[in-house]
C-alpha positions as CSV (number, residue, x, y, z in Angstrom):
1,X,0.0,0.0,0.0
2,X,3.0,2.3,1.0
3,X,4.3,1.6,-2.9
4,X,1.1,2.5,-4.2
5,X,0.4,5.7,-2.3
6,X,4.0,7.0,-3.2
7,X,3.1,6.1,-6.8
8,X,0.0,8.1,-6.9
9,X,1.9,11.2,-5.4
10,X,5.3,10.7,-7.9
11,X,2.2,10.6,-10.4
12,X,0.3,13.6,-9.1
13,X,4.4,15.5,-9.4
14,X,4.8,14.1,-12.7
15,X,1.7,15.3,-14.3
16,X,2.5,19.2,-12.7
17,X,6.1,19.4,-14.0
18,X,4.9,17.9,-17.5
19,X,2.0,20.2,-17.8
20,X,4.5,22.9,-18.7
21,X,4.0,23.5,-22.2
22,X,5.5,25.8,-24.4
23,X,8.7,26.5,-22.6
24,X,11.2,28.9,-24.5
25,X,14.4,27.5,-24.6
26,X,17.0,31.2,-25.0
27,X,20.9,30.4,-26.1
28,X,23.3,31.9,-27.7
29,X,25.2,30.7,-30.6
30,X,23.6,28.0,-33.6
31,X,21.9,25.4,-31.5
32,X,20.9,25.2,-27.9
33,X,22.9,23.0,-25.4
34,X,22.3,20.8,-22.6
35,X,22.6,23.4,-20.1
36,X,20.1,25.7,-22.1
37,X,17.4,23.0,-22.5
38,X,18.2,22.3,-18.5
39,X,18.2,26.0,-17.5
40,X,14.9,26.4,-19.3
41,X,12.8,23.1,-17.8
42,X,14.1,23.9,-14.3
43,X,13.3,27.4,-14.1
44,X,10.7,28.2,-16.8
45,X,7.8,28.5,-14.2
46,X,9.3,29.6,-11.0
47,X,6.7,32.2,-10.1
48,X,4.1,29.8,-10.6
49,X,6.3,26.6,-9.4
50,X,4.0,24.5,-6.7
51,X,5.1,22.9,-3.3
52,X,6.0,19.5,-4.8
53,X,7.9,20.7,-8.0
54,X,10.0,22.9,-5.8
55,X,11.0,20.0,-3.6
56,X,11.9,17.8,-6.2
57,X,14.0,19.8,-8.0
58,X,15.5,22.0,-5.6
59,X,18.8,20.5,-5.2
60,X,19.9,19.9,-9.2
61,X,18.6,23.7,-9.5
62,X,20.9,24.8,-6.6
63,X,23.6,23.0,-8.1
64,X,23.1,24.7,-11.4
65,X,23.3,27.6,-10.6
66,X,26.1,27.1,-8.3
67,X,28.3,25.8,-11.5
68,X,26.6,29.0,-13.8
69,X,28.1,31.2,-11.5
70,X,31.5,29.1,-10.8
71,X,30.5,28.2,-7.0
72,X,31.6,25.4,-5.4
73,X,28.6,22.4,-5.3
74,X,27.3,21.4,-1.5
75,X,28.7,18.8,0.3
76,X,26.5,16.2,-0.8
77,X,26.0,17.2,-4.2
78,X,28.3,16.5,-7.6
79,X,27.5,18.2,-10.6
80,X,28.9,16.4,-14.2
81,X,27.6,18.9,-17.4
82,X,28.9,17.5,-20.9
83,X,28.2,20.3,-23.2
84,X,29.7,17.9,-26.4
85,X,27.7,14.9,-25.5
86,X,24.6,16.9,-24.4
87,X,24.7,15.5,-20.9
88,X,24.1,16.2,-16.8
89,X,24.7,14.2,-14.3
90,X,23.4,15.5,-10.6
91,X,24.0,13.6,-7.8
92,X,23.1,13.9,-3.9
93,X,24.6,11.4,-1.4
94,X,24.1,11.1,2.2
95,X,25.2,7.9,4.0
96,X,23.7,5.0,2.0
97,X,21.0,7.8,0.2
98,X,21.4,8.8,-3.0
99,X,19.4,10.7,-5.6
100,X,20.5,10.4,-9.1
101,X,19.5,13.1,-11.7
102,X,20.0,13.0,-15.5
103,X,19.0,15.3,-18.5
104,X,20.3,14.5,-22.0
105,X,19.2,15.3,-25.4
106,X,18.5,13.6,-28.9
107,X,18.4,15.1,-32.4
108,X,15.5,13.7,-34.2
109,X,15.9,12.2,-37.5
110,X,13.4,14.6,-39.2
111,X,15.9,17.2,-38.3
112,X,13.6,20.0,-37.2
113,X,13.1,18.9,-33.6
114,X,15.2,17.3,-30.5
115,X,13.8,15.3,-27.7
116,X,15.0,16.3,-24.1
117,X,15.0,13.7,-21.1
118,X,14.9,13.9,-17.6
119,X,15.3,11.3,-15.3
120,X,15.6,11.3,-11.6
121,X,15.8,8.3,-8.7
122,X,16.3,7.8,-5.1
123,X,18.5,4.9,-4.4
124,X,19.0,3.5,-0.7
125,X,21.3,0.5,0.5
126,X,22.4,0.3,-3.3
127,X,18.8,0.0,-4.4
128,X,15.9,1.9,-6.0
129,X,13.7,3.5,-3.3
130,X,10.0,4.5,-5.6
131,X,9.9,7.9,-4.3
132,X,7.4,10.5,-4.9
133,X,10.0,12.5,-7.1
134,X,11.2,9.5,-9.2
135,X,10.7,10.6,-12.9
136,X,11.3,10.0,-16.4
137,X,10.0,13.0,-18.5
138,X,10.3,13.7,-22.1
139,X,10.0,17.4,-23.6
140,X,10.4,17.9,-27.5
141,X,11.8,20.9,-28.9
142,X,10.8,22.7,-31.9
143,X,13.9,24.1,-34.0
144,X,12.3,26.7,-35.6
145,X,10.1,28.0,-33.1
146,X,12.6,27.8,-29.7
147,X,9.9,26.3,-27.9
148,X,9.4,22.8,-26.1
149,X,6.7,21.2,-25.0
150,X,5.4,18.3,-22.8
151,X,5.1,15.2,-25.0
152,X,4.4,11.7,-24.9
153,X,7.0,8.9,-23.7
154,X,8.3,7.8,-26.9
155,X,7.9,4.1,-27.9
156,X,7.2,2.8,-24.6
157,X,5.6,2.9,-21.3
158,X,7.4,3.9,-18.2
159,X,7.6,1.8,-15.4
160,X,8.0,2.3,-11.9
161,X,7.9,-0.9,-9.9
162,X,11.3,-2.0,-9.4
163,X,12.3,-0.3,-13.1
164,X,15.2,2.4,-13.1
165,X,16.3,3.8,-16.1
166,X,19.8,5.5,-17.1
167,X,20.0,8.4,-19.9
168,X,23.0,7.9,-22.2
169,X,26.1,9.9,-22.0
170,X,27.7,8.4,-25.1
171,X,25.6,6.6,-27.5
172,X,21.8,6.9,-28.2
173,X,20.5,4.3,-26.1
174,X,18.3,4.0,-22.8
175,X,19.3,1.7,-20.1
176,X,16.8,0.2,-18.4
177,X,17.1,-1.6,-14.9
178,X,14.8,-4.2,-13.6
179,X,15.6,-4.9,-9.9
180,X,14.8,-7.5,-7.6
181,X,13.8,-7.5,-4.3
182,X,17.5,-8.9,-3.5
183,X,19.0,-5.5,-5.1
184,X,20.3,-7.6,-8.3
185,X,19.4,-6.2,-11.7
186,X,19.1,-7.3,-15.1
187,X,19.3,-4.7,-18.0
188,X,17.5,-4.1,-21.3
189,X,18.5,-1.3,-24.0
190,X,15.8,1.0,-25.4
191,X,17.4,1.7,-28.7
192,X,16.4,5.5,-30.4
193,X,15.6,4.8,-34.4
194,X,15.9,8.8,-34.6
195,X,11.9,9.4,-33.7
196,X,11.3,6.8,-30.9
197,X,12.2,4.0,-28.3
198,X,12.4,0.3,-28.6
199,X,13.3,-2.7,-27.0
């Protein structure tokens, strides 16, 4: 029951950060880059951000900013952002808690759009924890407009029982983790065709 009422409240979370639509991603330069898509999901709706988005995203916002202004991240927090492969990594560890946040990007092959990802999990002990923050969300961005927008999941249905999933930071692909309730995990690759996900 615990599962299940954490589940409905991660869903409740999930359905207010994806309801931003039409979020203007600025850059300078050709293209946009990781950070910009980032910067613009995370902070797009401050003035109107509720109780639960802010909680969930407080600490990879902190960090960003922390690393936009050259400030050292907090004690529990590590920061990775791979401008050439499109790529951030934020992590928070205390004792054996850890909450693992990704955001990567994919040119599509129609080349007028990108797909943006962000993933976060809370891991305890070495396994998943389903928390009410624990996310994968997918935004697609409009080339000629600047703009992204909530969108479906592409190709496939997220899971949430006992499912992690890992962005790529080289390659195209999708990790997925299926755990069991002894902490071992087998994997599965969601390959990206260009438009969508598939196993």
């Amino acid at each position: 029951m615990k599962r299940l009422s954490l589940a409905m409240a991660f869903f409740c979370c999930t359905l207010a950060m994806a309801a931003q639509n039409d979020i203007r991603v600025n850059y300078q330069g050709d293209k946009p880059t990781i950070m910009d898509f980032a910067w613009a999901f995370l902070f797009s709706d401050d003035d109107d951000e509720d109780e639960c988005d802010s909680e969930a995203t407080a600490g990879i916002k902190q960090a960003l900013t922390a690393y936009r202004q050259g400030q050292p991240q907090d004690e529990h927090a590590s920061l990775t952002v791979d401008q050439k492969n499109g790529y951030i990594l934020y992590e928070w560890k205390y004792d054996e808690n850890v909450v693992r946040t990704e955001m990567c990007f994919w040119n599509e092959s129609d080349g007028k759009h990108k797909l943006f990802a962000y993933s976060s999990w809370y891991y305890s002990n070495g396994k998943p924890i389903l928390g009410q923050y624990d996310t994968l969300t997918f935004m697609r961005y409009n080339n000629a407009t600047k703009k992204m927008s909530a969108c479906e999941t592409p190709g496939f249905d997220v899971e949430y029982s006992n499912v992690t999933y890992a962005l790529p930071r080289t390659g195209k692909d999708i990790t997925v983790m299926r755990w069991n309730d002894n902490g071992t995990k087998r994997q599965q690759t969601l390959k990206w065709n260009g438009r969508r996900f598939s196993y």
